[in-house]
C-alpha positions in Angstrom: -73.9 -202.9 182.1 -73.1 -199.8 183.8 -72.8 -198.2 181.0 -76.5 -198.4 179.8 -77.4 -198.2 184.0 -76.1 -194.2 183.3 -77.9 -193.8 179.9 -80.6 -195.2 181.1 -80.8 -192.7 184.5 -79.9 -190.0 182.5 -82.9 -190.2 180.1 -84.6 -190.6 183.2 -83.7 -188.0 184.8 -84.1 -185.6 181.6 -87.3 -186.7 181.2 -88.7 -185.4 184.8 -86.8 -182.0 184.5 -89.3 -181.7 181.5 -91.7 -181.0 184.3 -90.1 -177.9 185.6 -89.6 -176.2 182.3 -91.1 -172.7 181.1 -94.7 -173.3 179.4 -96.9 -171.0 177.1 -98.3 -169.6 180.5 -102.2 -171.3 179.9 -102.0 -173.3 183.1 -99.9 -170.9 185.6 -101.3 -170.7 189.0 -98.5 -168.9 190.8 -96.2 -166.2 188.7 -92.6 -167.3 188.6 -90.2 -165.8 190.5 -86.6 -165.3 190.9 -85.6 -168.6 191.9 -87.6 -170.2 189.0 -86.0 -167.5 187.0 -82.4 -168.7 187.9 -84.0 -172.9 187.2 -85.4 -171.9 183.8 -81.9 -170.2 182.8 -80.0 -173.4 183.9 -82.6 -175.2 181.4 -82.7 -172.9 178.7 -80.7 -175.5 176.3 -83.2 -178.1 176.9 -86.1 -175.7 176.1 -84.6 -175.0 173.3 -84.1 -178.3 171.4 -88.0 -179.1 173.2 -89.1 -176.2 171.8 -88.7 -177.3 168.4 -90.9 -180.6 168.5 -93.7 -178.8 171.3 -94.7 -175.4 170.4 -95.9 -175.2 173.6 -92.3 -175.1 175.9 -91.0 -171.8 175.7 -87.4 -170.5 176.9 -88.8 -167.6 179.4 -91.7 -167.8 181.4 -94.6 -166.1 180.5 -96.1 -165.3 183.5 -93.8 -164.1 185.8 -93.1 -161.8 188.2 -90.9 -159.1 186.4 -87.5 -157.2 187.1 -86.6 -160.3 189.7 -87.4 -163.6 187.5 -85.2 -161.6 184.2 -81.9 -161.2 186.8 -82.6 -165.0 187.8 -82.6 -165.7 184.4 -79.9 -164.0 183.2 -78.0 -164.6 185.9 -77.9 -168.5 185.1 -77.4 -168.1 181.5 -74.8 -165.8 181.4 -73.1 -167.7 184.5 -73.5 -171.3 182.3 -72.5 -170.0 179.2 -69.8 -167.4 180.1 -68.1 -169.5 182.8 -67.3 -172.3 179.6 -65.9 -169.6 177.3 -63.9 -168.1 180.5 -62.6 -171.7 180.9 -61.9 -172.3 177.6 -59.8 -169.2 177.2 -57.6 -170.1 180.6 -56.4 -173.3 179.3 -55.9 -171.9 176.0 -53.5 -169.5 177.3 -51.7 -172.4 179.4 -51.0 -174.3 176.3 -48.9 -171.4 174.5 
């Protein structure tokens, strides 16, 4: 039971991030800045696998504000990504 209690609040919860991911830029009111810069780079996996069945989700934001929403960005991917393959490599090391 708990079990499917966590699937099921995960799908949930996946399901409403979908709101807060980077579009084509057709319905933008405000330009995104470095803070949604920073979100969308934390969510760049899920826009990826999205972006295959809607054509409309995009990894980066169209419409946004420049220089400050690409270090956001980057910032959060390399940060994710890097900070795995710096872990990986510690306990690597420990084991020989």
């Amino acid at each position: 039971m708990k079990k499917t209690l966590l699937i099921v609040c995960m799908l949930v919860f996946a399901i409403a991030l979908t709101g807060c991911l980077p579009n084509d830029g057709t319905y933008i009111i405000n330009k995104a800045g470095f803070f949604w810069g920073v979100w969308h780079g934390w969510m760049a996996p899920l826009s990826l696998i999205l972006g295959f069945f809607n054509h409309t989700t995009r990894i980066y934001e169209v419409s946004n504000t420049g220089w400050f929403y690409d270090l956001g960005f980057y910032m959060a991917v390399i940060s994710g990504f890097g900070g795995f393959s710096l872990s990986r490599r510690k306990n690597k090391r420990d084991k020989d």
